[in-house]
ChimeraX commands (.cxc) that place a marker at each C-alpha (Angstrom):
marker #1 position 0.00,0.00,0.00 radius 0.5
marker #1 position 2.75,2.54,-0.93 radius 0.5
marker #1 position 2.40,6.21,-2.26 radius 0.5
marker #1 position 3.35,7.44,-5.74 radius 0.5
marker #1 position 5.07,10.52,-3.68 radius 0.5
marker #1 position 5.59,11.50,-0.38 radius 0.5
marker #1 position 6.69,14.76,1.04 radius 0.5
marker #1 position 6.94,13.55,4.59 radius 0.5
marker #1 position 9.75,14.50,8.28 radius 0.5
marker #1 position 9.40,17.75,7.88 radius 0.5
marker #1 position 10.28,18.25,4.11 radius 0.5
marker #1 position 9.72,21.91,2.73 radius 0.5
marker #1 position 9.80,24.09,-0.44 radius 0.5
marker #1 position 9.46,21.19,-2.79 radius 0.5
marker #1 position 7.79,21.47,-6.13 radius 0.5
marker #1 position 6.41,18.50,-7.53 radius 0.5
marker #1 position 5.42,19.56,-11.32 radius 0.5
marker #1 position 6.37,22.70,-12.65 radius 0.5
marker #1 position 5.13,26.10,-14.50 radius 0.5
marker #1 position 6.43,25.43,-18.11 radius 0.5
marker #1 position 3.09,25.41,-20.38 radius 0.5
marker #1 position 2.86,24.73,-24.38 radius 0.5
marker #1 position 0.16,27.12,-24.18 radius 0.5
marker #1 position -2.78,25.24,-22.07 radius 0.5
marker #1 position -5.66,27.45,-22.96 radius 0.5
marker #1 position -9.05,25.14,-22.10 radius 0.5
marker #1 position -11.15,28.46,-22.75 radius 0.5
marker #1 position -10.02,28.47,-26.21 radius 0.5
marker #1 position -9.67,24.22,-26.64 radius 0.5
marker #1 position -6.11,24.00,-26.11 radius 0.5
marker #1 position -5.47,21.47,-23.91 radius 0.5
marker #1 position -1.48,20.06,-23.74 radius 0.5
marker #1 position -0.08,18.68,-20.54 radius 0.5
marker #1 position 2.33,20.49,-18.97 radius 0.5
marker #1 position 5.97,19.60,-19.82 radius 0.5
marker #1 position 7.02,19.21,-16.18 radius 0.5
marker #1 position 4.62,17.27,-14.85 radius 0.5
marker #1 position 4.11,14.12,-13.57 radius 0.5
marker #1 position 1.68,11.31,-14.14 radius 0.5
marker #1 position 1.10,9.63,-10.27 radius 0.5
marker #1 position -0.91,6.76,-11.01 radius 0.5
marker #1 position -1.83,3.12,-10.18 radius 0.5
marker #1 position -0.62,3.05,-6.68 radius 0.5
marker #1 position -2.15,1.01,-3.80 radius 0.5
marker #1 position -1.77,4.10,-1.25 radius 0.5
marker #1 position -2.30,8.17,-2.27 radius 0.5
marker #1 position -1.43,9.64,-5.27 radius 0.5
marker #1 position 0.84,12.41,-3.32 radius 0.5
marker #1 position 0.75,12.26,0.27 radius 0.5
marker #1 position 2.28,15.69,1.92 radius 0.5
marker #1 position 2.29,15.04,6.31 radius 0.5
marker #1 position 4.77,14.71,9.14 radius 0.5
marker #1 position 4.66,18.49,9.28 radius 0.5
marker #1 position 6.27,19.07,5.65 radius 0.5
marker #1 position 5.02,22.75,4.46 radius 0.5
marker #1 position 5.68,25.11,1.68 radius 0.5
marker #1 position 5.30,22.17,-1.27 radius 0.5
marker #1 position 3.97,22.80,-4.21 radius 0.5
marker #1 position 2.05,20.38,-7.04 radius 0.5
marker #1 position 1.45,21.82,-10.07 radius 0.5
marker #1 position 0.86,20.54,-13.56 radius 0.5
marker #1 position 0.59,16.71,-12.71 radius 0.5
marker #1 position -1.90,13.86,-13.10 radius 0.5
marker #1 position -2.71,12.21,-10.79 radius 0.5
marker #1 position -5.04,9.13,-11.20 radius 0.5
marker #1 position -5.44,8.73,-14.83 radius 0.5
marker #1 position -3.60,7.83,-17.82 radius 0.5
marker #1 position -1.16,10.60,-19.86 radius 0.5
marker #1 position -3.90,11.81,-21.73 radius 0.5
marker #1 position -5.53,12.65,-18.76 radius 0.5
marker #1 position -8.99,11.54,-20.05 radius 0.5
marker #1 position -9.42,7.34,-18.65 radius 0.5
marker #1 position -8.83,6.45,-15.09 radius 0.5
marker #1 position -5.29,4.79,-13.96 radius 0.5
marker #1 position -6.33,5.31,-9.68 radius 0.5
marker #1 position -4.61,5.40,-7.24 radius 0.5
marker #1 position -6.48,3.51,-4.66 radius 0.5
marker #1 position -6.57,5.58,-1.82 radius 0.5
marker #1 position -6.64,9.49,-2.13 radius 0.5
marker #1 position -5.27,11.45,-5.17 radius 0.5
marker #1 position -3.80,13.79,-2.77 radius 0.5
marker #1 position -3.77,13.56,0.99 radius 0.5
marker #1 position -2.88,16.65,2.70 radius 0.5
marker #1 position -2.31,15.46,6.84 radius 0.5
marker #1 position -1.18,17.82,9.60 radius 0.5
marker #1 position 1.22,19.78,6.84 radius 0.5
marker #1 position 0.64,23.24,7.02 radius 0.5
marker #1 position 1.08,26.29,4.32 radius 0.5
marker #1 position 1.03,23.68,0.87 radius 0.5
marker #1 position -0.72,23.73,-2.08 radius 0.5
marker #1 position -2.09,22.61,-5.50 radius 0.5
marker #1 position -1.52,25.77,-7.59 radius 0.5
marker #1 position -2.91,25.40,-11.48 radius 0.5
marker #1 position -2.50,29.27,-11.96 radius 0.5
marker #1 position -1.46,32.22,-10.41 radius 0.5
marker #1 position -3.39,35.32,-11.31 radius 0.5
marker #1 position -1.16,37.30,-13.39 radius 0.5
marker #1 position -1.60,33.58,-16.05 radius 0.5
marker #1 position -3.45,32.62,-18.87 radius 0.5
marker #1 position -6.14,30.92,-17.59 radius 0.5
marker #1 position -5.09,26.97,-16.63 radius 0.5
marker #1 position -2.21,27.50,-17.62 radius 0.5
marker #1 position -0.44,24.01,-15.99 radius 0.5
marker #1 position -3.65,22.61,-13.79 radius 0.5
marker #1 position -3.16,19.39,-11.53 radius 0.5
marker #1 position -5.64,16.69,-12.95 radius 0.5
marker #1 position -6.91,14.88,-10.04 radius 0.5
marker #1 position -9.00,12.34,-11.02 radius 0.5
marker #1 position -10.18,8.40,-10.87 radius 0.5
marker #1 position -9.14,8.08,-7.50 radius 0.5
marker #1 position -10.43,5.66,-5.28 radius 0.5
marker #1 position -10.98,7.40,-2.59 radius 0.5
marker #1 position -11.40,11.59,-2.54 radius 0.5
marker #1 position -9.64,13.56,-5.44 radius 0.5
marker #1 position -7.88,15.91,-2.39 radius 0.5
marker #1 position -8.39,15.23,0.78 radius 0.5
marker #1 position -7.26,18.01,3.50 radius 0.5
marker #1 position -7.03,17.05,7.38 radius 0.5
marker #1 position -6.27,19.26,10.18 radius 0.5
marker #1 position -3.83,21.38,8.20 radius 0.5
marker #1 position -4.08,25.26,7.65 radius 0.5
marker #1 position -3.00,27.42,5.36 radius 0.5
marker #1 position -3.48,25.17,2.12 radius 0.5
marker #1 position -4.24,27.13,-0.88 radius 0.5
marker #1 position -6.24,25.02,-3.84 radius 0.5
marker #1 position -6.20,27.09,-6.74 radius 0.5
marker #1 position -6.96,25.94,-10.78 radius 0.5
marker #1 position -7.59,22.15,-10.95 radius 0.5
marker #1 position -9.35,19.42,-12.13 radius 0.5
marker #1 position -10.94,17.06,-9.76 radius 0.5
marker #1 position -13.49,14.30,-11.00 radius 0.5
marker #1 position -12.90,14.97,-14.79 radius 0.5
marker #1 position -10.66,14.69,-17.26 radius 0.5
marker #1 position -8.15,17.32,-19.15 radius 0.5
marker #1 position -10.27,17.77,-22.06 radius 0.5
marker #1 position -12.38,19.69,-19.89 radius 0.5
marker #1 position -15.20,17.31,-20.93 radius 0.5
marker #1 position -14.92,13.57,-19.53 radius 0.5
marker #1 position -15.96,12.37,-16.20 radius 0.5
marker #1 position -13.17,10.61,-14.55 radius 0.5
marker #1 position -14.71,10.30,-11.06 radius 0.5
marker #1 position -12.77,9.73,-8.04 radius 0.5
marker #1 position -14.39,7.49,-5.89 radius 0.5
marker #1 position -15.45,9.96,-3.31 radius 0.5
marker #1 position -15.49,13.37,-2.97 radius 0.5
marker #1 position -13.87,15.81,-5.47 radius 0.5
marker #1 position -12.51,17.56,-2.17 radius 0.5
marker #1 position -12.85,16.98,1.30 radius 0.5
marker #1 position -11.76,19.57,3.65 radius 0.5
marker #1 position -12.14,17.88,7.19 radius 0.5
marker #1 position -10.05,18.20,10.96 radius 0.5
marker #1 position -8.54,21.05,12.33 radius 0.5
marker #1 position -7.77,22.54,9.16 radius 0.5
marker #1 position -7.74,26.53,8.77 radius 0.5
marker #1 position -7.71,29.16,6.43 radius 0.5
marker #1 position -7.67,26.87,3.08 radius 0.5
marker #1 position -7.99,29.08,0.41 radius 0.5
marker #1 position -10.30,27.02,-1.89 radius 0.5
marker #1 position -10.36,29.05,-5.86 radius 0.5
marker #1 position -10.89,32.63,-6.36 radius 0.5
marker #1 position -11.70,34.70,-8.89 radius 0.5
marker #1 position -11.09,33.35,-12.65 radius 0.5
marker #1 position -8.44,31.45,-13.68 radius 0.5
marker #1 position -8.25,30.56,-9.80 radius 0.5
marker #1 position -10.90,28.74,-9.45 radius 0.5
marker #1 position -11.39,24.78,-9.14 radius 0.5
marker #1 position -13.40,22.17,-11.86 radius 0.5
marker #1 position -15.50,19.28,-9.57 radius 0.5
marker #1 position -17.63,17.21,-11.22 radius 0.5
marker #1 position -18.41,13.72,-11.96 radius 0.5
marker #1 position -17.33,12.48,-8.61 radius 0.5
marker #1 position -19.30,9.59,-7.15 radius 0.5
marker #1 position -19.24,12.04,-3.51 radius 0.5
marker #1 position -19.68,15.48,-3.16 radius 0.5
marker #1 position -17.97,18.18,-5.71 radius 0.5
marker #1 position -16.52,19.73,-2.02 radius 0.5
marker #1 position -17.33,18.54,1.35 radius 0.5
marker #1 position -16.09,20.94,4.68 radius 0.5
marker #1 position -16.87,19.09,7.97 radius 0.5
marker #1 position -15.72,18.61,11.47 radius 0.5
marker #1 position -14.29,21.91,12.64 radius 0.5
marker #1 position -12.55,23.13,9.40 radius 0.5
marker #1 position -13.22,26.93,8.51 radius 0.5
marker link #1:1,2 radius 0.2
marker link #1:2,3 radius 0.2
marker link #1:3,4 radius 0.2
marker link #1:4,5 radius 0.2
marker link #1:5,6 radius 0.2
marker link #1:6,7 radius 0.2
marker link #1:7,8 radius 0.2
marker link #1:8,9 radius 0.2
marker link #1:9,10 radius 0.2
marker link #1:10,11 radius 0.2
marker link #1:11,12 radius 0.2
marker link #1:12,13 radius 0.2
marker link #1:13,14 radius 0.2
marker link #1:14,15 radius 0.2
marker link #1:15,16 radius 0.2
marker link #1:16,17 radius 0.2
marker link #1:17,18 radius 0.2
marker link #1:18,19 radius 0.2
marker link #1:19,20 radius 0.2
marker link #1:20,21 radius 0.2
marker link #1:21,22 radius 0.2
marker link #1:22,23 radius 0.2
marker link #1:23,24 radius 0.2
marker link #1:24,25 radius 0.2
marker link #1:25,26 radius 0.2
marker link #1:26,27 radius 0.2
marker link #1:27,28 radius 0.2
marker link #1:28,29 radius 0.2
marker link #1:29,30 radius 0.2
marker link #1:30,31 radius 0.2
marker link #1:31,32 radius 0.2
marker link #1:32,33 radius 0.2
marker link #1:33,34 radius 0.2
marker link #1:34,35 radius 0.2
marker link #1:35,36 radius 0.2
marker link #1:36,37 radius 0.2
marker link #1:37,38 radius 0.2
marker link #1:38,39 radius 0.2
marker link #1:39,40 radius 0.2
marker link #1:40,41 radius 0.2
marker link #1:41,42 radius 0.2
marker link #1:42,43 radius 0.2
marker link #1:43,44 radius 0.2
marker link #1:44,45 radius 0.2
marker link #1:45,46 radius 0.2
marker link #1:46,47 radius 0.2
marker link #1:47,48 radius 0.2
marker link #1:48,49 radius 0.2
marker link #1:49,50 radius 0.2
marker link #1:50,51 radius 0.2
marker link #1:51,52 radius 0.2
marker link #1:52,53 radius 0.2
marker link #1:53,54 radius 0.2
marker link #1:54,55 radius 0.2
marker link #1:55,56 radius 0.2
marker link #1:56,57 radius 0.2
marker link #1:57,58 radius 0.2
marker link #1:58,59 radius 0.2
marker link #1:59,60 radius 0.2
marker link #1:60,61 radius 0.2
marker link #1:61,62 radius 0.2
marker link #1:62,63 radius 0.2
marker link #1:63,64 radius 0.2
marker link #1:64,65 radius 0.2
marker link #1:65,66 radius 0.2
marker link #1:66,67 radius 0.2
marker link #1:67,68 radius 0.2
marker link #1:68,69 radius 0.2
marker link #1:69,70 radius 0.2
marker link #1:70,71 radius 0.2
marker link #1:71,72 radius 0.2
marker link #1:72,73 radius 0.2
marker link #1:73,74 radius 0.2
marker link #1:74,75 radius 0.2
marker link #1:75,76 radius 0.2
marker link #1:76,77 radius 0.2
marker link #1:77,78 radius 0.2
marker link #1:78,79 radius 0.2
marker link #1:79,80 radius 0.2
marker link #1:80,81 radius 0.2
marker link #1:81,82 radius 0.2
marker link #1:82,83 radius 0.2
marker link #1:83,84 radius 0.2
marker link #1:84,85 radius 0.2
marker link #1:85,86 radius 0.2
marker link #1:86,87 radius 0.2
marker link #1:87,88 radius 0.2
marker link #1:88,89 radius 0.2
marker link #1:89,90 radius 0.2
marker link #1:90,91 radius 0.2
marker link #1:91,92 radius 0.2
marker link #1:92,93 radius 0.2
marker link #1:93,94 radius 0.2
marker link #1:94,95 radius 0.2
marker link #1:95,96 radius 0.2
marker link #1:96,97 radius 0.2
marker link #1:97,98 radius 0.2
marker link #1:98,99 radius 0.2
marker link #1:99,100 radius 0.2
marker link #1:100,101 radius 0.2
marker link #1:101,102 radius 0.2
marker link #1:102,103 radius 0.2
marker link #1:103,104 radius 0.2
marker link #1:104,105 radius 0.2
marker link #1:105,106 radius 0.2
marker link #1:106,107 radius 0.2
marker link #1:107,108 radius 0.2
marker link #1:108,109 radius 0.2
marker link #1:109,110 radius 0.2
marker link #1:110,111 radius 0.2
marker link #1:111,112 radius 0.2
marker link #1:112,113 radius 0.2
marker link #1:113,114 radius 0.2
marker link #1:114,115 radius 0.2
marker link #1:115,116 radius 0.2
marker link #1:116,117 radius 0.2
marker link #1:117,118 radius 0.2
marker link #1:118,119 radius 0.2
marker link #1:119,120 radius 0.2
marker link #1:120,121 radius 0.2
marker link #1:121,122 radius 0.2
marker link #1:122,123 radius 0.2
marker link #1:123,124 radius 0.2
marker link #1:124,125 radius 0.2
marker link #1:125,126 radius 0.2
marker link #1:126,127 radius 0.2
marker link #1:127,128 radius 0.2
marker link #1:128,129 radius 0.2
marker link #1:129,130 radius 0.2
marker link #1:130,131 radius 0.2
marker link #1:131,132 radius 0.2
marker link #1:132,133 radius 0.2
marker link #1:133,134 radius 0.2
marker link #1:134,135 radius 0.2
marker link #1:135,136 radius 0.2
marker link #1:136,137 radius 0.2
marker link #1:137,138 radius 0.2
marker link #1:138,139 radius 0.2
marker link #1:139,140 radius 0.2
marker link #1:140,141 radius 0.2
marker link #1:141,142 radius 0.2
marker link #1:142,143 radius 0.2
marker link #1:143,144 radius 0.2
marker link #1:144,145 radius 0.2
marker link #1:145,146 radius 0.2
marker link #1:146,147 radius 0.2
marker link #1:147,148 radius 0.2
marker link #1:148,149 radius 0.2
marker link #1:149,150 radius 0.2
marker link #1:150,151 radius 0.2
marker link #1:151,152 radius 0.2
marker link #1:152,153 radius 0.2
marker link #1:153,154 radius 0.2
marker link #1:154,155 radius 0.2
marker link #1:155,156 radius 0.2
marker link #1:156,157 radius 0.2
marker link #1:157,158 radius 0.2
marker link #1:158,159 radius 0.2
marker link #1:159,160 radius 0.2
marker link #1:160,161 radius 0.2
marker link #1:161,162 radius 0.2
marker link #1:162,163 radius 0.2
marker link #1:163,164 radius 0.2
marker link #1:164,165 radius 0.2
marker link #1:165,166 radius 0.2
marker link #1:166,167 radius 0.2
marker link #1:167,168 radius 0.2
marker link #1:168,169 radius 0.2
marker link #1:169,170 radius 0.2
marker link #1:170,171 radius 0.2
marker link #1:171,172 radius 0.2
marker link #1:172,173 radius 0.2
marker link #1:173,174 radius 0.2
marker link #1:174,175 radius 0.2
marker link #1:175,176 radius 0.2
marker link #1:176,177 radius 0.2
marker link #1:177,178 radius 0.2
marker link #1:178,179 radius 0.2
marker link #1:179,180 radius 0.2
marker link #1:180,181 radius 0.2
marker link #1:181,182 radius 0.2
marker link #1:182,183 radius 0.2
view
């Protein structure tokens, strides 16, 4: 039951992915995966798994549960991501000052939730997929929810204004599900 990745002891400022783009566009059809990211797929455990107190990681432009189109389900059988008592990480598709989706995290076909955030603050979720695919038109449904936001956790920035904001649908849970004492 192993992890594709894990930021774990502590670990900070990693990036797993990066911002190079061929031009993603999906609000004019172009849709190219990003040329520094990874495809995390097939694993018995999480996709990523960031805990143990690791903060100030970064995923951006990977897959995470599908194949390397991005469009048919390769799951990781727990979470996609798993975010556990890590604080001040995030999934970042986009910044602001970006085209929009310019190198998105695909987080999809997961058995269990597409991102799953517990008792850690400070996580910032901005431009992603969760529950379909990276033609911005097929379900790939994680097995729960598209994003469940649950514990202690604080302050998680969850989208924004456009580009910032997240995709859920298709997921066989909620699109996003805050419980517990998360705010």
């Amino acid at each position: 039951q192993s992890d594709g990745i894990r930021i774990t002891a502590g670990a900070k400022n990693n990036r797993v992915g990066g911002d190079a783009t061929g031009g993603n566009s999906p609000t004019n059809g172009v849709f190219v995966r990003p040329p520094q990211g990874n495809l995390v797929s097939g694993n018995g455990g999480d996709g990523v798994r960031i805990d143990g107190g690791s903060r100030d990681n970064l995923l951006m432009g990977n897959f995470i549960g599908t194949d390397s189109a991005g469009t048919a389900a390769i799951g990781n059988d727990g979470d996609g991501v798993l975010i556990m008592e890590a604080n001040n990480n995030g999934l970042i598709g986009t910044t602001f000052n970006q085209d929009p989706f310019v190198f998105y995290n695909v987080v999809s076909g997961n058995g269990g939730n597409g991102l799953r955030v517990n008792s850690s603050n400070d996580t910032t979720i901005h431009a992603n997929f969760f529950g379909l695919g990276s033609d911005n038109a097929t379900i790939v449904a994680n097995g729960g929810n598209g994003a469940l936001i649950e514990g202690r956790s604080r302050n998680t920035q969850y989208g924004g204004v456009i580009p910032l904001g997240n995709v859920n649908s298709g997921n066989r849970g909620n699109g996003i599900e805050v419980r517990d004492r998360a705010r």
